[in-house]
C-alpha beads as a LAMMPS data file, in Angstrom:
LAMMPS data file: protein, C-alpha beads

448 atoms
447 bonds

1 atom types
1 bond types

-500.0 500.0 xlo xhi
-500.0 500.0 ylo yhi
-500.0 500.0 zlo zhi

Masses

1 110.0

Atoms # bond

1 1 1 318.113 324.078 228.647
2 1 1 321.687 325.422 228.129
3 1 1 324.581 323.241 228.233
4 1 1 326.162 322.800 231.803
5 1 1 330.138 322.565 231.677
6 1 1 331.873 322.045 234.882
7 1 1 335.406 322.721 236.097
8 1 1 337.155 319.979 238.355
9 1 1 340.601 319.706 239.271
10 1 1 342.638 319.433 242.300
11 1 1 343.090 322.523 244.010
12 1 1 345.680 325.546 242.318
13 1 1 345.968 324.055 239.104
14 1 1 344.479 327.084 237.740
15 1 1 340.751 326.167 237.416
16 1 1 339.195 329.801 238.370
17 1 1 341.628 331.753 236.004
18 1 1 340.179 329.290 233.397
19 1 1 337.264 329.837 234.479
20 1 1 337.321 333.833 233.896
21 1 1 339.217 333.384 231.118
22 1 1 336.168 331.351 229.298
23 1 1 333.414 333.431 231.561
24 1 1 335.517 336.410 229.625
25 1 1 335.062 338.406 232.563
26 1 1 336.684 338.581 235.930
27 1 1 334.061 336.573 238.543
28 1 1 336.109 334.194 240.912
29 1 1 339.123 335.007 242.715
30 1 1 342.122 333.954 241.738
31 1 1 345.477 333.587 244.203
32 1 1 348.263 331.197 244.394
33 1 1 347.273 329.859 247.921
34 1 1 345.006 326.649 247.003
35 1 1 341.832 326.403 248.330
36 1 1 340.773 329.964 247.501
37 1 1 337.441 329.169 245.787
38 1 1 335.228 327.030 248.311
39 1 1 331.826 327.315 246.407
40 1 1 331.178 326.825 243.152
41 1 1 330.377 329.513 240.929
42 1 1 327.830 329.718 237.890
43 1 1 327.502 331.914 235.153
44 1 1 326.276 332.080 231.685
45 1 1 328.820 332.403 229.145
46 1 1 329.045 332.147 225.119
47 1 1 331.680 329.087 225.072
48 1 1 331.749 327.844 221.458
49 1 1 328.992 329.311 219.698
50 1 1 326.298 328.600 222.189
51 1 1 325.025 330.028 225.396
52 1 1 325.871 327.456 228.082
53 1 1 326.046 327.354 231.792
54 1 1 329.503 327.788 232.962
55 1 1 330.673 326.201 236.978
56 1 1 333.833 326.732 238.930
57 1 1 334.024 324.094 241.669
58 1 1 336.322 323.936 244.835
59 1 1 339.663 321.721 244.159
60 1 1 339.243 318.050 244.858
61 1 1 340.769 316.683 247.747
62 1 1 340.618 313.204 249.268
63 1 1 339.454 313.720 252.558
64 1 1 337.152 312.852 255.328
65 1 1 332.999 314.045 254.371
66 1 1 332.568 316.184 257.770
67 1 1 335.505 318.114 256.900
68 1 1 336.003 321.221 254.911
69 1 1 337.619 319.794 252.180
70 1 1 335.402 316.738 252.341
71 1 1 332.236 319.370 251.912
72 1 1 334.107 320.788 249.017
73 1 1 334.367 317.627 247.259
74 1 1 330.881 316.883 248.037
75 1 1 329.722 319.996 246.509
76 1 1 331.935 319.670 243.105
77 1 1 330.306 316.077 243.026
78 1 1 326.933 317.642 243.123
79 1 1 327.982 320.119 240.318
80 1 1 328.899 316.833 238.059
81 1 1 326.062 315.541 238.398
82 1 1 324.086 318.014 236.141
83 1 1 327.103 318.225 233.620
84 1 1 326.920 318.103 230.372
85 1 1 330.836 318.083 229.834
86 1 1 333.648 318.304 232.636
87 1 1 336.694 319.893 231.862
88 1 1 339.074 318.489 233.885
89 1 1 342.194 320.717 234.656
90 1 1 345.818 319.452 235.638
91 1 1 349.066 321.475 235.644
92 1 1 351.418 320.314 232.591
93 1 1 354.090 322.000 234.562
94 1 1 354.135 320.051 237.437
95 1 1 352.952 316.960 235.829
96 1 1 350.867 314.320 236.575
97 1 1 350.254 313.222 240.359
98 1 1 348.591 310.652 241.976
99 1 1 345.617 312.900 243.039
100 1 1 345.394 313.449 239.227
101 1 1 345.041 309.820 238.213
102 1 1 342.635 308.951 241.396
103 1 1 340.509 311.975 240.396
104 1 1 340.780 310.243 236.589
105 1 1 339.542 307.228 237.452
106 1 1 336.389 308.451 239.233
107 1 1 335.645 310.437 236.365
108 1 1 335.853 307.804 234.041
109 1 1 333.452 305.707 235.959
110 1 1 330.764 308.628 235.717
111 1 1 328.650 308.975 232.549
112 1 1 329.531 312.785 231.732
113 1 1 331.881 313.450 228.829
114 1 1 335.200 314.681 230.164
115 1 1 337.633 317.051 228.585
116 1 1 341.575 317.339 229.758
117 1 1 342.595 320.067 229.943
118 1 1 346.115 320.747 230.378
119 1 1 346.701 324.416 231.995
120 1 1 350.334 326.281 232.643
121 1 1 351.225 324.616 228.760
122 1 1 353.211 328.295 227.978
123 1 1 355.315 327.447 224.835
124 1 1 356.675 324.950 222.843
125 1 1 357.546 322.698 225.628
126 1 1 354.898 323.425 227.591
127 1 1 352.605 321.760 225.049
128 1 1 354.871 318.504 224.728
129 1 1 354.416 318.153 228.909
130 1 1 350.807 318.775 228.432
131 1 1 350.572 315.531 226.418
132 1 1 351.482 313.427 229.286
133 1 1 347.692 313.758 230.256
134 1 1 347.120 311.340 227.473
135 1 1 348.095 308.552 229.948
136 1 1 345.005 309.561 232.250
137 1 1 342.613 308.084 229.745
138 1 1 340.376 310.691 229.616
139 1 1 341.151 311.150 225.575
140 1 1 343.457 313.784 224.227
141 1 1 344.612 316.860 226.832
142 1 1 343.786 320.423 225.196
143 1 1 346.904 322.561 226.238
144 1 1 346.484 326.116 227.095
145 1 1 347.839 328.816 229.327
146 1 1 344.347 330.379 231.272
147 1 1 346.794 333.294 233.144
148 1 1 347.916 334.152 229.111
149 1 1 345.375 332.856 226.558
150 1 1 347.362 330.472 224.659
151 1 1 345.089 327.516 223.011
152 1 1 341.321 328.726 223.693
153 1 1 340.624 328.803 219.919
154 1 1 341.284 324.738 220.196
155 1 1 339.577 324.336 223.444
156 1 1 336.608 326.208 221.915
157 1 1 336.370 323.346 219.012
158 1 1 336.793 320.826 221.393
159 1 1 333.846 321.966 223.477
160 1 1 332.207 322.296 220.451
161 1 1 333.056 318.531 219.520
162 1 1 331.968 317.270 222.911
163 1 1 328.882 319.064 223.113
164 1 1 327.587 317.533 219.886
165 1 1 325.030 319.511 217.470
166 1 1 322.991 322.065 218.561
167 1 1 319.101 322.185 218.796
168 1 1 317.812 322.894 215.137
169 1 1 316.827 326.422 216.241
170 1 1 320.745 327.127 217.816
171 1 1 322.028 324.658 214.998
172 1 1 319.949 327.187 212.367
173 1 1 321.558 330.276 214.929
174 1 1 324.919 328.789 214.498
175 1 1 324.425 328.748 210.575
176 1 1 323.954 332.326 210.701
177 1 1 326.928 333.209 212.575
178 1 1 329.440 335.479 211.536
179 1 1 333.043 334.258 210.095
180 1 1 335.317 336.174 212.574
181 1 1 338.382 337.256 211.083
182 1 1 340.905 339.272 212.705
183 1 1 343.231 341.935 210.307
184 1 1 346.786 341.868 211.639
185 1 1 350.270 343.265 211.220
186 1 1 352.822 345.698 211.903
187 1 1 352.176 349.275 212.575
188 1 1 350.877 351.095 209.434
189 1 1 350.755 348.199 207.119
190 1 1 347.108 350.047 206.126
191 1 1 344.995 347.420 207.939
192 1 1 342.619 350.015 208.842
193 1 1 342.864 351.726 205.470
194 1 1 341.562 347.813 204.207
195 1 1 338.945 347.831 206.681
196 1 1 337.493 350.608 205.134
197 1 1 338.037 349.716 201.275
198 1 1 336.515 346.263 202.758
199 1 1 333.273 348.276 204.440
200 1 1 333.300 350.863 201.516
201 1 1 333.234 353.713 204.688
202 1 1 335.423 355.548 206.498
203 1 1 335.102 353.488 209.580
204 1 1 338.473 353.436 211.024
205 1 1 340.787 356.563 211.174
206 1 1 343.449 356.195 208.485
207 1 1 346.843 358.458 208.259
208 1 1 350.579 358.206 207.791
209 1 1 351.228 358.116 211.436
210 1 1 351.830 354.601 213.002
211 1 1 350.063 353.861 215.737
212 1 1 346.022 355.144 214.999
213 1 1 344.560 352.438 215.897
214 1 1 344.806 351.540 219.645
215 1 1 342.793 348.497 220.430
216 1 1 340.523 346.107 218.728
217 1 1 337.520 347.360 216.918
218 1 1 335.077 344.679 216.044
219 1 1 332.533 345.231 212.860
220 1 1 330.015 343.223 211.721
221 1 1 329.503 343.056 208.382
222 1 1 327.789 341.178 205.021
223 1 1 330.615 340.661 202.398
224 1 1 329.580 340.407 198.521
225 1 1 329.313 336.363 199.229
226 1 1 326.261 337.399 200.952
227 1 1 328.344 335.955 204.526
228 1 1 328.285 337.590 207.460
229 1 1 331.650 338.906 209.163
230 1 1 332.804 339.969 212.584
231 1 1 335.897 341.438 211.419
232 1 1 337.960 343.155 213.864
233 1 1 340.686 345.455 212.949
234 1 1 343.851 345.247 215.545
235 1 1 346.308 347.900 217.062
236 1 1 350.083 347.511 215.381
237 1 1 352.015 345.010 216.493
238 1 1 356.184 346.081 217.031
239 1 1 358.608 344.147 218.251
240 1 1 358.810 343.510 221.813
241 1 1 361.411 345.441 222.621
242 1 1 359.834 348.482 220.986
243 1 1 356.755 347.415 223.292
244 1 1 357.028 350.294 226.186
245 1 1 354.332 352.285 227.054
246 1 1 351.789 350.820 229.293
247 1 1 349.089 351.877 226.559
248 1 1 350.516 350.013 223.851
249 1 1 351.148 347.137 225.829
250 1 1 347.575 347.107 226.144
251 1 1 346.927 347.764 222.488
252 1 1 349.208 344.323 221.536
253 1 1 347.231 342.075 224.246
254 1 1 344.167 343.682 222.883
255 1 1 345.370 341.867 219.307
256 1 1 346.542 339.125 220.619
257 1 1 342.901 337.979 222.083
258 1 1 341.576 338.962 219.072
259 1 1 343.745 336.442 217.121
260 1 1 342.993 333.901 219.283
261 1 1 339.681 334.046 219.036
262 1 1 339.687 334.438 215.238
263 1 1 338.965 331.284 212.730
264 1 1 340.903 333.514 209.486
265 1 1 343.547 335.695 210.063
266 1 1 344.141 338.402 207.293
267 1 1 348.331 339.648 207.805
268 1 1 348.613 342.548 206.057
269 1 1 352.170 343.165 204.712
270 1 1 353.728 346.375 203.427
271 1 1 354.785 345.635 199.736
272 1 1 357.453 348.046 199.384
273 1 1 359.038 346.956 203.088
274 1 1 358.324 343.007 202.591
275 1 1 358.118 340.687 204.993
276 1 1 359.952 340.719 207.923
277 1 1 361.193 338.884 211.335
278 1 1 358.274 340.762 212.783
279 1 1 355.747 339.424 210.295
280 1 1 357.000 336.073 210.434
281 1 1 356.533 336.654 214.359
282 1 1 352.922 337.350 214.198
283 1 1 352.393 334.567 211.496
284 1 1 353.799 332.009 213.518
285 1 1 351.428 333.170 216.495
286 1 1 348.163 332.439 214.114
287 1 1 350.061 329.318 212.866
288 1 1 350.388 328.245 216.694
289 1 1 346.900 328.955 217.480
290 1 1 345.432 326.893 214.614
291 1 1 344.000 329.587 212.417
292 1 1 343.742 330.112 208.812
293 1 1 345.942 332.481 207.199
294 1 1 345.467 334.699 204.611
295 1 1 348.327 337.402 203.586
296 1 1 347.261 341.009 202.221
297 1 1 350.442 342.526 200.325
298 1 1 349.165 345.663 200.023
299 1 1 350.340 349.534 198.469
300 1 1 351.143 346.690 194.924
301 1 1 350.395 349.808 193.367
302 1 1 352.973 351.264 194.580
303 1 1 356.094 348.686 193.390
304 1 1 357.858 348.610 190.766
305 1 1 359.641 345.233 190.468
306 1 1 356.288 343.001 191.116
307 1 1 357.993 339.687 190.547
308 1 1 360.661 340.221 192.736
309 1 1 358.301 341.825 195.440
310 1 1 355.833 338.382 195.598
311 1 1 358.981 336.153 194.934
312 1 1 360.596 337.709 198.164
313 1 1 357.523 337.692 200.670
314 1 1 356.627 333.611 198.901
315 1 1 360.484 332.641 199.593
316 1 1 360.219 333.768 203.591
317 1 1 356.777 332.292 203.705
318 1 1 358.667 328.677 202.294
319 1 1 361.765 328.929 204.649
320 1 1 360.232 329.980 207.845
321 1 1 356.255 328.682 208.222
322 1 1 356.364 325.187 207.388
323 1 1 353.276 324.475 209.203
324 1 1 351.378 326.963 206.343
325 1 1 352.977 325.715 203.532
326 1 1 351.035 327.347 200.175
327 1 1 348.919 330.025 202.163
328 1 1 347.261 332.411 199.819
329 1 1 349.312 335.908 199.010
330 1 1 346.805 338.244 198.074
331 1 1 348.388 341.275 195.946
332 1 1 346.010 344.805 196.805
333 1 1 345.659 348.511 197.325
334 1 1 343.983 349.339 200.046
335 1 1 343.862 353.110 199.342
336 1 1 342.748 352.411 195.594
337 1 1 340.596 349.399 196.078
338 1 1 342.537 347.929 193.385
339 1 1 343.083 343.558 193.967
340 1 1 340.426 344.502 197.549
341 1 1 337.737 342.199 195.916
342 1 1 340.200 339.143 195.410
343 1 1 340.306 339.345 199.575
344 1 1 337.166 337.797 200.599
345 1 1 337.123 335.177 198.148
346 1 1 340.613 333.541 199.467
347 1 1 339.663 334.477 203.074
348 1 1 336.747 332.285 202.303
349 1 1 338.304 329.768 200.470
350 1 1 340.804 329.070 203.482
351 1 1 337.707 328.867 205.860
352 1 1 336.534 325.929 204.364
353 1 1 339.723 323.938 204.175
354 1 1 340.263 325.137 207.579
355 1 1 336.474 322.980 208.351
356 1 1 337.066 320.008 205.885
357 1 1 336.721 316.650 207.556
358 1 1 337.803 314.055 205.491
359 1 1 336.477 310.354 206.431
360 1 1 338.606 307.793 208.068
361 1 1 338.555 305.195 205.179
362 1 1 339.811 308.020 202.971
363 1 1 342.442 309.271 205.435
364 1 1 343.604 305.504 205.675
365 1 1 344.025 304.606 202.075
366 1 1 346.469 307.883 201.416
367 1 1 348.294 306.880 204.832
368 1 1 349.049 303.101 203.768
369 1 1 350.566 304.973 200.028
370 1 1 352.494 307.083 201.875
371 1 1 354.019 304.375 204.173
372 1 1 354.148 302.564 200.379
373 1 1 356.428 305.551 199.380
374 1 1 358.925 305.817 202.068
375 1 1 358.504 303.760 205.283
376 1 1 359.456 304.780 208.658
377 1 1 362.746 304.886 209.644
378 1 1 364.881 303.060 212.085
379 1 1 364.832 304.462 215.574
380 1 1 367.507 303.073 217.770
381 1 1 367.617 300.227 215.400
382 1 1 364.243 299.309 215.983
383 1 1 361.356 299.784 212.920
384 1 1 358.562 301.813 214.329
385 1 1 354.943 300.112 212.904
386 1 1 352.721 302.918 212.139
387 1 1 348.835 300.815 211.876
388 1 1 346.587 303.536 211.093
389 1 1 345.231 307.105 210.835
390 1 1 342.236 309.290 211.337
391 1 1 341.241 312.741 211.612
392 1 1 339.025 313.135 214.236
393 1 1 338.411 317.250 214.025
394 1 1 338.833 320.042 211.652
395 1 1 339.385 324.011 212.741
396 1 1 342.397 323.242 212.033
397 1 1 342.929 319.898 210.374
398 1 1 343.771 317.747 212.844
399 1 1 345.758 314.169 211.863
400 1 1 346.103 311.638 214.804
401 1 1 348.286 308.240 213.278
402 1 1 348.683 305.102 215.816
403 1 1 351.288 303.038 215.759
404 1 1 354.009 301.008 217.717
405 1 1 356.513 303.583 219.146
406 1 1 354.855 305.960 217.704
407 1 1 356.385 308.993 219.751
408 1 1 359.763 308.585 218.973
409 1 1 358.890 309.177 215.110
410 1 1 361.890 311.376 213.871
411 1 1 360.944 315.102 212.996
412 1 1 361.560 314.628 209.428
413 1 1 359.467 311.669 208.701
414 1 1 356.215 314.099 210.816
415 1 1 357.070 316.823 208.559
416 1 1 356.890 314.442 205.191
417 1 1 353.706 312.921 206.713
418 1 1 352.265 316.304 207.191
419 1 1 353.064 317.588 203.502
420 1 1 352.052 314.435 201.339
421 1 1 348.738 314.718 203.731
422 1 1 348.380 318.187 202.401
423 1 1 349.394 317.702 199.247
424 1 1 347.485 314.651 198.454
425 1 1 344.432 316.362 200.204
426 1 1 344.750 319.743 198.427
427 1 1 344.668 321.638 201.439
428 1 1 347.318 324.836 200.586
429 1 1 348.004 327.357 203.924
430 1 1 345.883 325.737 206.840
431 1 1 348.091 324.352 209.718
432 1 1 347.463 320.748 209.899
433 1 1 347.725 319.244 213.610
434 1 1 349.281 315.967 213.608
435 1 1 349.531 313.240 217.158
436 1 1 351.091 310.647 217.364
437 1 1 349.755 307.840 219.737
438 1 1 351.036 304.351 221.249
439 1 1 349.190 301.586 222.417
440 1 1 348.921 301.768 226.402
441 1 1 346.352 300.438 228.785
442 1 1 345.328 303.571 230.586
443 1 1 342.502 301.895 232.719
444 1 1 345.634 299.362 234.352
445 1 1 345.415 300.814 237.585
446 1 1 341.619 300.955 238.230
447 1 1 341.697 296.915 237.863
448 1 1 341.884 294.614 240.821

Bonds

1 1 1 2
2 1 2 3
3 1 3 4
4 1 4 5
5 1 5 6
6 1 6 7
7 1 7 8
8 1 8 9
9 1 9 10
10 1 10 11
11 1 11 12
12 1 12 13
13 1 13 14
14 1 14 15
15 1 15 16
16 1 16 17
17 1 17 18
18 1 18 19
19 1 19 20
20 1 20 21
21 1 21 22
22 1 22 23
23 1 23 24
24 1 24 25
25 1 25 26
26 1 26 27
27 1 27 28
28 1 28 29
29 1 29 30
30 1 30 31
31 1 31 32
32 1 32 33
33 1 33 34
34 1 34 35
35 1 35 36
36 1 36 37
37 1 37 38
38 1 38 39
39 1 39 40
40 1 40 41
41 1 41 42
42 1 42 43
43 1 43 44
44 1 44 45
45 1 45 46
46 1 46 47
47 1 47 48
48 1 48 49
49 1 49 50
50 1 50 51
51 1 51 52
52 1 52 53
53 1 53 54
54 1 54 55
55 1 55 56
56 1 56 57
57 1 57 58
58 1 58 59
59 1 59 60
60 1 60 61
61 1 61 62
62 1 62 63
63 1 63 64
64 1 64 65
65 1 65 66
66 1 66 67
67 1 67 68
68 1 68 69
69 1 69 70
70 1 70 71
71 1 71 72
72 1 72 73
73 1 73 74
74 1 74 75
75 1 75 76
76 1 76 77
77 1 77 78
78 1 78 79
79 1 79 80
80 1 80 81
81 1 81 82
82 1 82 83
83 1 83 84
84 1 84 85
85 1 85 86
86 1 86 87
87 1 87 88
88 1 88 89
89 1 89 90
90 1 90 91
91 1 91 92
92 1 92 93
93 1 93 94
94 1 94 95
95 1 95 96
96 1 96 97
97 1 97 98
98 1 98 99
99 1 99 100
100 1 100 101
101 1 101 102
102 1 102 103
103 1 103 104
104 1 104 105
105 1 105 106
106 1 106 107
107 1 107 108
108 1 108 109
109 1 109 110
110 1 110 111
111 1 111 112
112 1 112 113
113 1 113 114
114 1 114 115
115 1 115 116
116 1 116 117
117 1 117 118
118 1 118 119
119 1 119 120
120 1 120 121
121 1 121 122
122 1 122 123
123 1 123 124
124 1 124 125
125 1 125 126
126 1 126 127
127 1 127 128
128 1 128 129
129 1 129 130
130 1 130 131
131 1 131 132
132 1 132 133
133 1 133 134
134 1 134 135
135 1 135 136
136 1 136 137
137 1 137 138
138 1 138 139
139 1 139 140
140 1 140 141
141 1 141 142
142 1 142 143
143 1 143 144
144 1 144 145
145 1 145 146
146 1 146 147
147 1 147 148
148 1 148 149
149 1 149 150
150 1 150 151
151 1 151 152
152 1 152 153
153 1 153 154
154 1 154 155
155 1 155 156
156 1 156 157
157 1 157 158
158 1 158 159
159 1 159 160
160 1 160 161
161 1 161 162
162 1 162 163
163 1 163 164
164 1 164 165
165 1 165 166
166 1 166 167
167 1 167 168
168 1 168 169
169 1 169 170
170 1 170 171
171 1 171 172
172 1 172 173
173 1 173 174
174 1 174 175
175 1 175 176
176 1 176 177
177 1 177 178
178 1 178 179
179 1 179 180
180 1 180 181
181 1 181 182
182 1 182 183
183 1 183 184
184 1 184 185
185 1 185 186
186 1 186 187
187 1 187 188
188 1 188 189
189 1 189 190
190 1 190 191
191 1 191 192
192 1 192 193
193 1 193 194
194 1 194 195
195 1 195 196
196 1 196 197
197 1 197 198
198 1 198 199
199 1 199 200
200 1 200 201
201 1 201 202
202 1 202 203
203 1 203 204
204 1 204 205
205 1 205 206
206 1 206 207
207 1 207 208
208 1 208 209
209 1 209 210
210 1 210 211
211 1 211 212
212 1 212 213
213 1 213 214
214 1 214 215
215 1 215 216
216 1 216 217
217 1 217 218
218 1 218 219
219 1 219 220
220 1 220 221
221 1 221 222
222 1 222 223
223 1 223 224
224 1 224 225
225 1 225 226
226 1 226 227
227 1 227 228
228 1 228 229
229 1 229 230
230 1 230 231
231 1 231 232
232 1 232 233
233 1 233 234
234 1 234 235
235 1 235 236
236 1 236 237
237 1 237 238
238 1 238 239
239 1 239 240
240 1 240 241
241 1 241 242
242 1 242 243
243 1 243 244
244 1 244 245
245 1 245 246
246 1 246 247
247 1 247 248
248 1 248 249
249 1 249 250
250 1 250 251
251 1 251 252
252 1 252 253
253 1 253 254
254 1 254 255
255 1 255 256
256 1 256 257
257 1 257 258
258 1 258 259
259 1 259 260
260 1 260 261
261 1 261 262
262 1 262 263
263 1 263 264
264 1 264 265
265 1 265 266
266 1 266 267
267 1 267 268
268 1 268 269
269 1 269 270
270 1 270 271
271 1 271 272
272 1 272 273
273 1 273 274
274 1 274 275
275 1 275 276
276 1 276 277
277 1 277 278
278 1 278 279
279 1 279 280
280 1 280 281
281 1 281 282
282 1 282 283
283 1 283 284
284 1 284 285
285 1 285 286
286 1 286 287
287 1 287 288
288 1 288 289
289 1 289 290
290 1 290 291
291 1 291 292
292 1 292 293
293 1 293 294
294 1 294 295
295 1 295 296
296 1 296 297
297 1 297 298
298 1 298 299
299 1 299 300
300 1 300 301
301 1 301 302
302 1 302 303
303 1 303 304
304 1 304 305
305 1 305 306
306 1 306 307
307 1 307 308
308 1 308 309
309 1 309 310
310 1 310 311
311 1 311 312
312 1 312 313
313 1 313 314
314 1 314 315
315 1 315 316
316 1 316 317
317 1 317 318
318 1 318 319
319 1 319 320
320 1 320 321
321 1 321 322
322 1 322 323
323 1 323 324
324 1 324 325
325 1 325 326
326 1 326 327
327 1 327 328
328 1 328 329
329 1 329 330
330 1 330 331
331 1 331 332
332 1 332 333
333 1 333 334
334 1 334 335
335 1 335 336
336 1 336 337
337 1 337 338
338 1 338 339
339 1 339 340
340 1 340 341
341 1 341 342
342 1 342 343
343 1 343 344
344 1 344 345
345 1 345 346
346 1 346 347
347 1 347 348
348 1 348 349
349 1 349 350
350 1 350 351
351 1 351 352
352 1 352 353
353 1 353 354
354 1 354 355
355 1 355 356
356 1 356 357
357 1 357 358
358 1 358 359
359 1 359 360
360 1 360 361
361 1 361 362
362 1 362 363
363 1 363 364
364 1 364 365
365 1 365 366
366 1 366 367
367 1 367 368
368 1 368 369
369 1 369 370
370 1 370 371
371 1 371 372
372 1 372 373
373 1 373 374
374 1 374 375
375 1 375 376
376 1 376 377
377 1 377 378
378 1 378 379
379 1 379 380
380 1 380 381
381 1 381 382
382 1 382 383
383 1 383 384
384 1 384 385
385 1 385 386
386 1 386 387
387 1 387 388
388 1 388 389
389 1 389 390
390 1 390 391
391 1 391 392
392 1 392 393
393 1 393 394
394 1 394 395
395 1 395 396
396 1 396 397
397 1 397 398
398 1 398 399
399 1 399 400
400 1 400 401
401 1 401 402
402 1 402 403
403 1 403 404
404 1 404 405
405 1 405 406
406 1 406 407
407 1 407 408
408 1 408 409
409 1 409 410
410 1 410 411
411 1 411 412
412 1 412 413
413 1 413 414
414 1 414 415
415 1 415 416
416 1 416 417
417 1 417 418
418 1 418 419
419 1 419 420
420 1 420 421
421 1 421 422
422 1 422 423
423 1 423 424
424 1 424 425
425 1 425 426
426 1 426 427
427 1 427 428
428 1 428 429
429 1 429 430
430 1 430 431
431 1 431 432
432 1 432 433
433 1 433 434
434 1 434 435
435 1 435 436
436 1 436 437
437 1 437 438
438 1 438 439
439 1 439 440
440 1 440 441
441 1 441 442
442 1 442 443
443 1 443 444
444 1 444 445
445 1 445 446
446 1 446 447
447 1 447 448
């Protein structure tokens, strides 16, 4: 039997976009007026790996049973009750509301396995609202934007978490699967001219004209590792100002899926131009979505001044991605082959940092030397107490340290957290996800 996963949520919180958005196909209708879907919807879908059975339920609304909201409910409650995992959708940008925390506290009392998921989480702060869902004691909120596609690579590993192993003949399936890796950069980099040296064919059109390559073209292939591939080759990505025509705009949303959906992203820089704002753009984008990075500096052949050339791209890489401190700078000629078979290796090499779980007792005993080192600092003249720290998930590393006022830790003691982890670790150019948590008593309001 596949795996069931149901969508609940009050109504217009965005619950059918997700849905289409993980269905990867447009199926329910999706309008601003709540209430649209009153049915639920099924459909099979490839969510994390694995064929599973995919619902979209009507929004939940207290109301009487004979009504037509009351029905709705009814039917949603039916759907749960042949769940294997509910993802359970609230708007970060409105917040949590009392329908929110009633709907919470039903869910807790039921025996599926529940997943938050915080929709309408565009950007920066969009993500820090989303965390407010913490306080609904379902465990930690997954932020993502369905309408844009921000944060499905996370909520893919955290369906995978939930879901638990697969049966030995998926789990043996899953084994098999191909790495996906997505080749990205700025408009004739020669990301298609590696894809070739890579496949040893002329797959992909090649010439000095930016702009070949128009949308994502997915390969599958067996590297010299014996490993299969999906590796997908991606249109150019310019500046958004340069973004006009209605065909490229396609072409850059076309690369953007395929980043998000990528576990290694290969940037491929032009050695002679070096890196720029706009690399550093699309770096930041793989950085933000959790993947590991890998940089091609390809036409080497071509410089002259080689020290200066790696000392230049390793110096913006320092300064500007913090969060990929030490990734891998891969020095090639795509046209020549020369440095291509040094590619594979690394991209490998950052996949399995990228899946390394390390255990709790281990985590712990570099936490309390770190907190040996250089203790927290004052906050409003008050010590914050940090008591202890796990890592519950990997794809990316992900850090999660409790403690008393925990969420007012100052920037720069996160940052020095995050880099003795990774140092101390030896994890070199994976983003490493760290949450901070403080003690609260989320189930408060069901007692009495």
């Amino acid at each position: 039997m596949q795996p069931v996963i149901v969508i609940l949520g009050r109504p217009n919180v965005g619950k059918s976009t997700l849905f289409n958005r993980l269905a990867q196909r447009r199926i329910a209708l999706v309008h601003d007026t709540p209430g649209v879907t009153r049915d639920r919807k099924e459909v099979t879908a490839r969510i994390a790996g694995r064929d599973v059975t995919l619902v979209d339920t009507a929004g939940l609304e207290e109301a009487p049973p004979d009504t037509v909201p009351g029905r709705m409910r009814a039917s949603s409650e039916a759907a749960l009750r042949n769940a294997s995992l509910a993802l359970f959708v609230m708007d970060a940008r409105a917040g949590i509301t009392p329908a929110d925390r009633a709907f919470a506290a039903w869910l807790r009392r039921t025996r599926v396995p529940v997943l938050v998921v915080a929709n309408k989480a565009e950007g920066r702060a969009g993500t820090t609202a989303a965390m407010e869902a913490f306080e609904l004691g379902l465990g930690d909120p997954v932020p993502v934007s369905a309408e844009h596609g921000d944060g499905f690579g996370n909520l893919h590993d955290e369906i995978a978490a939930r879901l638990g192993p697969a049966p030995e003949d998926e789990a043996e399936a899953e084994a098999e699967r191909p790495l996906r890796l997505a080749i990205v950069g700025r408009p004739n980099a020669g990301k298609s001219t590696l894809l070739n040296a890579l496949l040893g064919e002329d797959r992909m059109i090649t010439g000095p004209e930016p702009g070949l390559t128009r949308d994502a073209v997915a390969v599958q292939w067996r590297d010299a590792t014996g490993g299969e591939v999906r590796l997908v080759d991606t249109a150019g990505m310019r500046k958004k100002a340069r973004v006009q025509e209605t065909l490229e705009q396609m072409s850059v949303a076309s690369t953007l899926a395929a980043l998000k959906e990528a576990e290694v992203v290969v940037l491929v820089l032009d050695a002679l131009l070096g890196m720029d704002e706009q690399d550093l753009r699309i770096a930041r984008l793989a950085e933000r979505e959790g993947r590991a990075l890998v940089i091609a500096l390809n036409k080497w052949d071509a410089v002259e001044d080689r020290n200066a050339a790696r000392r230049r791209v390793e110096d913006a890489l320092m300064t500007s991605l913090a969060q990929s401190k030490g990734v891998t700078v891969v020095p090639l000629s795509a046209a020549t082959g020369r440095g291509v078979d040094k590619l594979m290796p690394a991209v490998r090499a950052a996949y399995a940092l990228w899946n390394r779980r390390i255990p709790t007792g281990e985590v712990n005993r570099w936490f309390e030397a770190a907190l040996a080192r250089h203790q927290p600092p004052l906050v409003d003249g008050k010590r914050i107490k940090l008591r202890y720290a796990t890592m519950p998930k990997a794809r990316p590393p992900t850090l999660v340290i409790f403690g008393t006022r925990a969420d007012v830790l100052p920037e720069d003691y996160r940052r020095y957290l995050v880099n003795s982890f990774r140092d101390h670790f030896t994890m070199p150019g994976v983003p490493i996800r760290l949450q901070l948590r403080s003690p609260r008593n989320p189930y408060a309001e069901d007692e009495g």
